[in-house]
PDB file of N, CA, C and O in Angstrom:
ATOM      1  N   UNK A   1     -21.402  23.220   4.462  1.00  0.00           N
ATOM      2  CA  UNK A   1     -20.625  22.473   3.494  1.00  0.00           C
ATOM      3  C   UNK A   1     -20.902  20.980   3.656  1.00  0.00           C
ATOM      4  O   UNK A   1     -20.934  20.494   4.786  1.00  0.00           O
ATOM      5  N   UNK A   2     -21.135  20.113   2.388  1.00  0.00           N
ATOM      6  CA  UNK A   2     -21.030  19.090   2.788  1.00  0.00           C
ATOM      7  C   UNK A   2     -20.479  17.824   2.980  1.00  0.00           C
ATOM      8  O   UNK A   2     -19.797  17.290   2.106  1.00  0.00           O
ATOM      9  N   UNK A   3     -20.849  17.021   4.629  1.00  0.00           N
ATOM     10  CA  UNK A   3     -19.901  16.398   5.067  1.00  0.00           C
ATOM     11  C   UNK A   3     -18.518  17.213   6.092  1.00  0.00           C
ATOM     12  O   UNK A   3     -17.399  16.756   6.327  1.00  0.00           O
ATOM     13  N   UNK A   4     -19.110  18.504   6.527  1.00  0.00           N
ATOM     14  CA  UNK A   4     -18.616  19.292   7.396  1.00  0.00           C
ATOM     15  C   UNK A   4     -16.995  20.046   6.483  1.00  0.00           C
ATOM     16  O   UNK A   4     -16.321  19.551   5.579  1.00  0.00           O
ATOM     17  N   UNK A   5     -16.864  21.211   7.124  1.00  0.00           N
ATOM     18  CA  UNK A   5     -15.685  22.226   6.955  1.00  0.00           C
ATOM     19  C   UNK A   5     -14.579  21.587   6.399  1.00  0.00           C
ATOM     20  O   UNK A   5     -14.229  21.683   5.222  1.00  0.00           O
ATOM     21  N   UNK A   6     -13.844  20.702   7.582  1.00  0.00           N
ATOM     22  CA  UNK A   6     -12.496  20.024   7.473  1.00  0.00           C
ATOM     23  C   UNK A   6     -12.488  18.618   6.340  1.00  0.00           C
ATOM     24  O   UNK A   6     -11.768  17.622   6.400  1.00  0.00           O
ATOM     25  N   UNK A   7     -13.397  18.907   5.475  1.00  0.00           N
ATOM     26  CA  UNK A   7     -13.251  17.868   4.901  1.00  0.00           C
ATOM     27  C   UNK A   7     -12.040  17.400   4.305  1.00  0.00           C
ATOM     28  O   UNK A   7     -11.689  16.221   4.331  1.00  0.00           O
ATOM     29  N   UNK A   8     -11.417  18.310   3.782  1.00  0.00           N
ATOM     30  CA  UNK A   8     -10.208  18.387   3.071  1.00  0.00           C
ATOM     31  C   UNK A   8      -8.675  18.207   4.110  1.00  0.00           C
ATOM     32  O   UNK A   8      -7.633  17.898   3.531  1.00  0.00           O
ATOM     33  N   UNK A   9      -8.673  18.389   5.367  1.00  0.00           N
ATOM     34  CA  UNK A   9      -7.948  17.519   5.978  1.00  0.00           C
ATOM     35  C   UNK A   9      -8.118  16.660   6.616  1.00  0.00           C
ATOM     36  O   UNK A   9      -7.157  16.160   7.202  1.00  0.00           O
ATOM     37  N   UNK A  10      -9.423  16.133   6.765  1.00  0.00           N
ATOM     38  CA  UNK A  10      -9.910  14.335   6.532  1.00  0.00           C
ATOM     39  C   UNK A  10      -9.278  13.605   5.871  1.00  0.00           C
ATOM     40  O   UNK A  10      -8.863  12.535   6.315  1.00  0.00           O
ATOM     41  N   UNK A  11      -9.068  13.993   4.720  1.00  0.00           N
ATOM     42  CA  UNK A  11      -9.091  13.275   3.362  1.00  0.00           C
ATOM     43  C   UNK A  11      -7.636  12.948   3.167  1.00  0.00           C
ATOM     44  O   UNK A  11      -7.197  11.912   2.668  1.00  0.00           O
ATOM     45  N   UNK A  12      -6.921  14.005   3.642  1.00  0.00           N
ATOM     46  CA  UNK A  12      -5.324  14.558   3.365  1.00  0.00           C
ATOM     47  C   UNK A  12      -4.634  13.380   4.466  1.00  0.00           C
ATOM     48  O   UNK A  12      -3.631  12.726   4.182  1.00  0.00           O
ATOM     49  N   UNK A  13      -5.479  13.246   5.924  1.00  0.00           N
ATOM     50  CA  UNK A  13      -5.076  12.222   6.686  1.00  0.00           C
ATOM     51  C   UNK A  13      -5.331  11.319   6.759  1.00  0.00           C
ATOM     52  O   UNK A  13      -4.599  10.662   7.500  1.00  0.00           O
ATOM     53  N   UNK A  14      -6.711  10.429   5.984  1.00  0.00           N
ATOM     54  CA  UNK A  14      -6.749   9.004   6.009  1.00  0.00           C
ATOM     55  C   UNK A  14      -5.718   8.563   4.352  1.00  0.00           C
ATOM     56  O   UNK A  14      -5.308   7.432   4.092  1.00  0.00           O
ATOM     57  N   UNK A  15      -5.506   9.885   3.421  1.00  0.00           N
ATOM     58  CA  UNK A  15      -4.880   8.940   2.417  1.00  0.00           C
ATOM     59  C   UNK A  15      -3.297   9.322   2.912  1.00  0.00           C
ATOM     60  O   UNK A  15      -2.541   8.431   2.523  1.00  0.00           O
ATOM     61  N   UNK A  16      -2.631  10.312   3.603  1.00  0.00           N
ATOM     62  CA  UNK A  16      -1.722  10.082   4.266  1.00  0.00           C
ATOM     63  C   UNK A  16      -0.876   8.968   4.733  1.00  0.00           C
ATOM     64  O   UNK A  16       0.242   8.483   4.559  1.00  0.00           O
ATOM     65  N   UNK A  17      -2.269   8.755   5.604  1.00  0.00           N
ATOM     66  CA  UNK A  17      -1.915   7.279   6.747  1.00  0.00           C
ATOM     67  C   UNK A  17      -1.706   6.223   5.951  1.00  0.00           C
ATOM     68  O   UNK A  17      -0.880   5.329   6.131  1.00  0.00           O
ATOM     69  N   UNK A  18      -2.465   6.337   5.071  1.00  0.00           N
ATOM     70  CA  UNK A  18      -2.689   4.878   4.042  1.00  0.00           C
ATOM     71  C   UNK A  18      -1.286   4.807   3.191  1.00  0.00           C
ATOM     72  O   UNK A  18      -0.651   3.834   2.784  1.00  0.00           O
ATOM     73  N   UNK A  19      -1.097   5.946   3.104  1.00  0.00           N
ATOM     74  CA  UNK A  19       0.422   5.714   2.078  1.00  0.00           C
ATOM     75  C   UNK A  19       1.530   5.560   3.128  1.00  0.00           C
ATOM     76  O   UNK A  19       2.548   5.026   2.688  1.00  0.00           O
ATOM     77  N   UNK A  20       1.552   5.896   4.355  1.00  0.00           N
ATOM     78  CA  UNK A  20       2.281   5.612   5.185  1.00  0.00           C
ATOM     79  C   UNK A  20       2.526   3.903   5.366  1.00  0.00           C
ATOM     80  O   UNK A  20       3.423   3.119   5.057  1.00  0.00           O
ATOM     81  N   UNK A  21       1.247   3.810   6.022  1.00  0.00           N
ATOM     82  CA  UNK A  21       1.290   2.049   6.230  1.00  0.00           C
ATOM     83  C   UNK A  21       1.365   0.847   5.372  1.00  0.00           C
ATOM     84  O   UNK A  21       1.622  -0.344   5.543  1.00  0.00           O
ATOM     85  N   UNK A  22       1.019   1.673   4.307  1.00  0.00           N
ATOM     86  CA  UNK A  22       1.080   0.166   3.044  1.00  0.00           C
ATOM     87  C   UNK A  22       2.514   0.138   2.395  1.00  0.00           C
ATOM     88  O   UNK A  22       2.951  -0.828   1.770  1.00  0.00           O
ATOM     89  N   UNK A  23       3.281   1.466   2.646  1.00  0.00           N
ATOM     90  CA  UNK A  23       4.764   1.250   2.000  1.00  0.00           C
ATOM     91  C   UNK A  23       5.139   0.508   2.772  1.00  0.00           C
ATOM     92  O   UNK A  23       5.473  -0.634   2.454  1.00  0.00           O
ATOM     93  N   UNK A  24       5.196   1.102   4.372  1.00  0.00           N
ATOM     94  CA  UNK A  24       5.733  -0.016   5.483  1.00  0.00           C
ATOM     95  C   UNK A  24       5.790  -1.106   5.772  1.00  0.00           C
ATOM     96  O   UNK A  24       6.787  -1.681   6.207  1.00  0.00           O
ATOM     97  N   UNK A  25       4.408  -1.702   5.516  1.00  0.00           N
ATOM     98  CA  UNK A  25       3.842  -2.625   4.957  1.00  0.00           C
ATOM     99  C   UNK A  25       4.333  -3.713   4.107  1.00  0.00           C
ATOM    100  O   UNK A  25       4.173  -4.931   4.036  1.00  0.00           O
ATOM    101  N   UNK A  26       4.915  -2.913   3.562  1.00  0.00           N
ATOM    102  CA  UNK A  26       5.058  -3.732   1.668  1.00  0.00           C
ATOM    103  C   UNK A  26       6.693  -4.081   2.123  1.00  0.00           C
ATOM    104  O   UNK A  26       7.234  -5.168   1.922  1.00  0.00           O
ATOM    105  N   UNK A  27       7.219  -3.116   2.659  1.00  0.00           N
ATOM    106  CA  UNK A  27       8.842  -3.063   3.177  1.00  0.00           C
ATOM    107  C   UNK A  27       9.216  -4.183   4.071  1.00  0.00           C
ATOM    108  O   UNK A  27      10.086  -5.013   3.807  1.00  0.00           O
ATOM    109  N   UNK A  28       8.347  -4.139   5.373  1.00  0.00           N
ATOM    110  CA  UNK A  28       8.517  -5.337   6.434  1.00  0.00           C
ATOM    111  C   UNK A  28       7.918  -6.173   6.139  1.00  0.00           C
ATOM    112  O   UNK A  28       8.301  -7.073   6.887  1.00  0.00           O
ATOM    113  N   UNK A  29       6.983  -6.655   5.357  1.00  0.00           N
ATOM    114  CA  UNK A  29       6.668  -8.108   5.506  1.00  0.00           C
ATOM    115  C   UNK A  29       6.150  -8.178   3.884  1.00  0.00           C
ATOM    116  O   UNK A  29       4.927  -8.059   3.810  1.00  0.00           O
ATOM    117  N   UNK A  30       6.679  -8.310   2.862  1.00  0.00           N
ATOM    118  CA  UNK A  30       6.970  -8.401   1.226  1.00  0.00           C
ATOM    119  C   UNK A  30       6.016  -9.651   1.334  1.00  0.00           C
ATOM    120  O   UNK A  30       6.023 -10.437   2.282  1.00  0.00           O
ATOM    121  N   UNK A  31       5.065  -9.735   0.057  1.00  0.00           N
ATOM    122  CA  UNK A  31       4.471 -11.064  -0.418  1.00  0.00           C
ATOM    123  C   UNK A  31       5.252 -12.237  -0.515  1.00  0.00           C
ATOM    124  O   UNK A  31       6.421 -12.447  -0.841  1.00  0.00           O
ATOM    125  N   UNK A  32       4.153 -13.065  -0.087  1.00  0.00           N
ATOM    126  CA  UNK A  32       5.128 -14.461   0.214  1.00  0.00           C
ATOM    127  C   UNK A  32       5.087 -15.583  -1.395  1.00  0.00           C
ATOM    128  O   UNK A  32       5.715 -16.626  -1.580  1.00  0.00           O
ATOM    129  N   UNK A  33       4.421 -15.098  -2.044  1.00  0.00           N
ATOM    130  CA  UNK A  33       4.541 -15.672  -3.369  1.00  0.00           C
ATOM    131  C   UNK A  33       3.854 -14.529  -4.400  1.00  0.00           C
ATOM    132  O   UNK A  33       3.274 -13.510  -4.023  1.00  0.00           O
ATOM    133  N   UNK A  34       3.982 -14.786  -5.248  1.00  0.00           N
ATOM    134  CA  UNK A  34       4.422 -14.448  -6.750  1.00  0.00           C
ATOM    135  C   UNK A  34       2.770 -14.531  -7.509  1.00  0.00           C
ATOM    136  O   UNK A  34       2.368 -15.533  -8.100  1.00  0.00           O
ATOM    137  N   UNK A  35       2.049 -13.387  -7.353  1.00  0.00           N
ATOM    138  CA  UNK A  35       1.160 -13.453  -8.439  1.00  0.00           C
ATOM    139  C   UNK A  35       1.004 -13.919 -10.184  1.00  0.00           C
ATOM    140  O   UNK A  35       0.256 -14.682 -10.795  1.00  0.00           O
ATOM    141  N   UNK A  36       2.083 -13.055 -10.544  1.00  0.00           N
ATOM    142  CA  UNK A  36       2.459 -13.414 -11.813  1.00  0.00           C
ATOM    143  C   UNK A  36       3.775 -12.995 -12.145  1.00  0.00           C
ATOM    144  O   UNK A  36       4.341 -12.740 -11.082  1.00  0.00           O
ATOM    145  N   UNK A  37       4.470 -12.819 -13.024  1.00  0.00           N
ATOM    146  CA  UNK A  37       5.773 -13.324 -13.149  1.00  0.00           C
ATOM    147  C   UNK A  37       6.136 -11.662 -13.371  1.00  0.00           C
ATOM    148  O   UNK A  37       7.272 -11.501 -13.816  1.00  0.00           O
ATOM    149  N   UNK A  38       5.568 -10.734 -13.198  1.00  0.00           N
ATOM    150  CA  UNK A  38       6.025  -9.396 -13.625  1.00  0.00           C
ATOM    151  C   UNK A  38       6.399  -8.508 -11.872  1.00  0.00           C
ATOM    152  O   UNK A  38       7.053  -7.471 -11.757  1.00  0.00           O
ATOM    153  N   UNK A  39       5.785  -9.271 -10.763  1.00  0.00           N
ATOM    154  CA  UNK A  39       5.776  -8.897  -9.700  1.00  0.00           C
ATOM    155  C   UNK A  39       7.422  -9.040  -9.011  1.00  0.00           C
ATOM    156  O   UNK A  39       8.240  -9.754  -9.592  1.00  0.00           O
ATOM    157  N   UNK A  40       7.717  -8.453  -8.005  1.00  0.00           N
ATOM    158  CA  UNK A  40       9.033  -8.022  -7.624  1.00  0.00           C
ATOM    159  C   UNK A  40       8.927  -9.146  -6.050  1.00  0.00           C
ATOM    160  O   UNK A  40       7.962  -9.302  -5.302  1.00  0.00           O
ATOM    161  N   UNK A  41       9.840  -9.557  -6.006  1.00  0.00           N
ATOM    162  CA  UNK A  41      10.659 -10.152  -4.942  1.00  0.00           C
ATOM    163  C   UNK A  41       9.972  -9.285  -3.934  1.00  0.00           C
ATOM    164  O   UNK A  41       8.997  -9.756  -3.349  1.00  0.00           O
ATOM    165  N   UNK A  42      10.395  -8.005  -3.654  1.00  0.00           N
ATOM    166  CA  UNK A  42      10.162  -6.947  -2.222  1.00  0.00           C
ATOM    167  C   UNK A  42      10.171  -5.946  -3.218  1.00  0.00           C
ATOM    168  O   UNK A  42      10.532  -5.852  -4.391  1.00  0.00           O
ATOM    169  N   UNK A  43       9.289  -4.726  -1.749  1.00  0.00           N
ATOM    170  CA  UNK A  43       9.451  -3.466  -2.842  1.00  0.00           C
ATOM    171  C   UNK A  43      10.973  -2.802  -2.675  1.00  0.00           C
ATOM    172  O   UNK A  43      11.781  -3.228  -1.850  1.00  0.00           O
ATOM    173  N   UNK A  44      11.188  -1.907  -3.409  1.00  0.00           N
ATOM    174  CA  UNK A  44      12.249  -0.626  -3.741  1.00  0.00           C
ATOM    175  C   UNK A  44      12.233  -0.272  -2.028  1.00  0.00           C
ATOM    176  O   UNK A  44      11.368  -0.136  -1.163  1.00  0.00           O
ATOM    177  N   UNK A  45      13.197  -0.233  -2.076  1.00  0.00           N
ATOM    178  CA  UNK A  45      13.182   0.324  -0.434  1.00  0.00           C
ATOM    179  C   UNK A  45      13.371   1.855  -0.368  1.00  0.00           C
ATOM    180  O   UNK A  45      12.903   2.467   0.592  1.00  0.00           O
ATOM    181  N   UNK A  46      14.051   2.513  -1.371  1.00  0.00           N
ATOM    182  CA  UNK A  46      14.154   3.729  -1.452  1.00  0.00           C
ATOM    183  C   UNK A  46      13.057   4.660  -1.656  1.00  0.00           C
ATOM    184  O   UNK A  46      12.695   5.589  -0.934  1.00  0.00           O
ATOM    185  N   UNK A  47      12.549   4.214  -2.866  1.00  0.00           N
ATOM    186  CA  UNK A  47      10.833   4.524  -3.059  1.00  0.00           C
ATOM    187  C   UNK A  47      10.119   4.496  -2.219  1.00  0.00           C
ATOM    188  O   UNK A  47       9.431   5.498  -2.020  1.00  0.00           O
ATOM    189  N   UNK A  48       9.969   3.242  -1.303  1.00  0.00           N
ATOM    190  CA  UNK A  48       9.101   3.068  -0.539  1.00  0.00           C
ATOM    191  C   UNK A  48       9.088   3.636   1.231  1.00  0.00           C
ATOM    192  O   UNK A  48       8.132   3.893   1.963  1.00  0.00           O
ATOM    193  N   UNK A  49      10.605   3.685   1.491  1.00  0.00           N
ATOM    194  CA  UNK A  49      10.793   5.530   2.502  1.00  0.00           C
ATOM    195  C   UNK A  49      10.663   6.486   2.044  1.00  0.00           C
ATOM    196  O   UNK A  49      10.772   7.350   2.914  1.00  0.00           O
ATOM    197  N   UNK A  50      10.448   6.960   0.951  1.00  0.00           N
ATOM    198  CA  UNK A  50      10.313   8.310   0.567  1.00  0.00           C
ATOM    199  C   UNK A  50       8.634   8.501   0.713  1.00  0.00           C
ATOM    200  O   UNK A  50       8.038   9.455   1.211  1.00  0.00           O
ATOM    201  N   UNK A  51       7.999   7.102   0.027  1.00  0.00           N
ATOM    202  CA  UNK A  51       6.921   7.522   0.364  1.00  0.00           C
ATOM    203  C   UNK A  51       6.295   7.540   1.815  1.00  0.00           C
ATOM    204  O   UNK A  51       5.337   8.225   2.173  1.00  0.00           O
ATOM    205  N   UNK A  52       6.907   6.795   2.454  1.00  0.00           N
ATOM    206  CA  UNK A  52       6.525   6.640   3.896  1.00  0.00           C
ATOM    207  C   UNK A  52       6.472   8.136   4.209  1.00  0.00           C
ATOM    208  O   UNK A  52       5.357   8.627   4.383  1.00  0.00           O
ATOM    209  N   UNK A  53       7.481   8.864   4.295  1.00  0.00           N
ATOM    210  CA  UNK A  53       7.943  10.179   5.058  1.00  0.00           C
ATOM    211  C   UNK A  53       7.127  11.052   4.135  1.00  0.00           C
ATOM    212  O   UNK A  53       7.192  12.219   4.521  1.00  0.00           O
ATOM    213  N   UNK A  54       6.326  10.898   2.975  1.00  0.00           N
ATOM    214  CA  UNK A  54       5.565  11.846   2.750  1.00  0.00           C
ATOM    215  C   UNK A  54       4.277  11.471   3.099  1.00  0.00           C
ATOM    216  O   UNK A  54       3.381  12.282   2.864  1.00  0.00           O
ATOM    217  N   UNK A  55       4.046  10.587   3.526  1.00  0.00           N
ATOM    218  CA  UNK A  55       2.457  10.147   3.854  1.00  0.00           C
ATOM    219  C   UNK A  55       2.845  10.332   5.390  1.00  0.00           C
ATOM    220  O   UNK A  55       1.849  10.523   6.089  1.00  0.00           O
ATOM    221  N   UNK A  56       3.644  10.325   5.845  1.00  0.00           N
ATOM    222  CA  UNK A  56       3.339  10.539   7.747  1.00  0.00           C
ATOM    223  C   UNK A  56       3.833  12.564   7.633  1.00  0.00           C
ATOM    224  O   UNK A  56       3.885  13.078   8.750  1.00  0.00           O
ATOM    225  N   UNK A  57       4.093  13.382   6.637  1.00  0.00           N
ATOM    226  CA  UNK A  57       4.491  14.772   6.846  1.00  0.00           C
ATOM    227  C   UNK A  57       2.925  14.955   6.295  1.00  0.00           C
ATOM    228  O   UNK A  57       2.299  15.405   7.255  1.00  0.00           O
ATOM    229  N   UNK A  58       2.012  14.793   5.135  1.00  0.00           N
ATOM    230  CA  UNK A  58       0.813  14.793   5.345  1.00  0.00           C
ATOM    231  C   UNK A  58      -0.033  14.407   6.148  1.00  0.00           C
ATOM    232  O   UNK A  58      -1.142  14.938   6.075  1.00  0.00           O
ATOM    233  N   UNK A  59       0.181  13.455   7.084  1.00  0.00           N
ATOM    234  CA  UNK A  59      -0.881  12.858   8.321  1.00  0.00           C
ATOM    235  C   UNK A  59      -0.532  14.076   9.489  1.00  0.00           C
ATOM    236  O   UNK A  59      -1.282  14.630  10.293  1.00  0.00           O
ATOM    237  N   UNK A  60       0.850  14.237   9.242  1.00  0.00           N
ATOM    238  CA  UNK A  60       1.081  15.182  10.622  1.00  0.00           C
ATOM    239  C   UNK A  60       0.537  16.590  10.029  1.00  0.00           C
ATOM    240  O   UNK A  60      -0.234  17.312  10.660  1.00  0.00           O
ATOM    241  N   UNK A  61       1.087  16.920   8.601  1.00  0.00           N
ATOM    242  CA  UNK A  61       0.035  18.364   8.694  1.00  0.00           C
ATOM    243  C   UNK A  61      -1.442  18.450   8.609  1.00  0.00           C
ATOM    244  O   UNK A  61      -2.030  19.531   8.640  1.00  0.00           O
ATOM    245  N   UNK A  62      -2.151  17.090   8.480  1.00  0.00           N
ATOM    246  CA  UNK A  62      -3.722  17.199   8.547  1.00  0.00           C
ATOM    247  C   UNK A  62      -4.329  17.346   9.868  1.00  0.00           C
ATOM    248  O   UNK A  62      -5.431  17.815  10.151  1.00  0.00           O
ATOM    249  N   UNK A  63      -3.029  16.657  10.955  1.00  0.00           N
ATOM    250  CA  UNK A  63      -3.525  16.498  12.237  1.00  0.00           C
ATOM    251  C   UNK A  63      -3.300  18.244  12.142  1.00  0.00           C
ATOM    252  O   UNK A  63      -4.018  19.173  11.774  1.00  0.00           O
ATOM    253  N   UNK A  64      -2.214  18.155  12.564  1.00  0.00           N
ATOM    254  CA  UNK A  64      -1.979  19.638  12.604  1.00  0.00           C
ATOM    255  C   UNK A  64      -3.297  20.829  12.500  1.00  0.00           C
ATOM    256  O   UNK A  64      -3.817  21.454  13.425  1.00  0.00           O
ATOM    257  N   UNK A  65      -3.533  20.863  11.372  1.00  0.00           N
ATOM    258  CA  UNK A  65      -4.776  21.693  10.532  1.00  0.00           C
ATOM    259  C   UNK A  65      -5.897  21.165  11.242  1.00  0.00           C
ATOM    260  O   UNK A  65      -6.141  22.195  11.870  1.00  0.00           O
ATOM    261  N   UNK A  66      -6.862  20.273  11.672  1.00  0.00           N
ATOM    262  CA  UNK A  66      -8.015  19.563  12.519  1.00  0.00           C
ATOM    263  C   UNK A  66      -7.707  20.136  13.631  1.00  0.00           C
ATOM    264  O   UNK A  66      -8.622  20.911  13.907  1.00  0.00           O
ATOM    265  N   UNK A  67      -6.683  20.167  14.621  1.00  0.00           N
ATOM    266  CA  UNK A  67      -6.332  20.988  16.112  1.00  0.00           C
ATOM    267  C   UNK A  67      -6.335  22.146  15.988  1.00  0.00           C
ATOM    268  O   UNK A  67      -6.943  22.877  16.770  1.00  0.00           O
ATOM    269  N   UNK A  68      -5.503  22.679  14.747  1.00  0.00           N
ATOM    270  CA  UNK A  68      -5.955  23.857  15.015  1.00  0.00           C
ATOM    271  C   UNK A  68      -7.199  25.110  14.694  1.00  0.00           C
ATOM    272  O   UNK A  68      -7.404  26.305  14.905  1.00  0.00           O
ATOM    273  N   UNK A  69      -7.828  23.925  14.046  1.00  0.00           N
ATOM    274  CA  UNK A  69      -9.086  24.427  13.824  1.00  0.00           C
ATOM    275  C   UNK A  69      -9.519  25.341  12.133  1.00  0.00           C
ATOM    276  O   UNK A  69     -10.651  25.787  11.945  1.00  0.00           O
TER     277      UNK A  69
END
């Protein structure tokens, strides 16, 4: 196959992680100015734990799936 077997929980854990850290991200330390006038103060905090906890329950089931083979 190519690009090896597990490709598909590769994929599941770097975009996981990525949705993990950039909500977090966006939560603890919010832009310090204002692109254009349609942009938000900070993000949604609600939105942005929900997505956290689904991007770290996908990182943990990709790890998951890679260990166990």
């Amino acid at each position: 196959m190519f690009l090896g077997a597990d490709l598909l929980a590769w994929l599941v854990l770097a975009i996981g992680g990525a949705m993990a850290a950039g909500n977090l991200a966006a939560v603890v330390r919010p832009p310090e100015k204002k692109i254009s006038d349609d942009d938000l103060d900070q993000a949604p905090l609600i939105r942005s734990l929900i997505f956290v906890v689904v991007g770290l329950v996908a990182s943990v089931w990709a790890i998951a799936s890679l260990l166990n083979g």
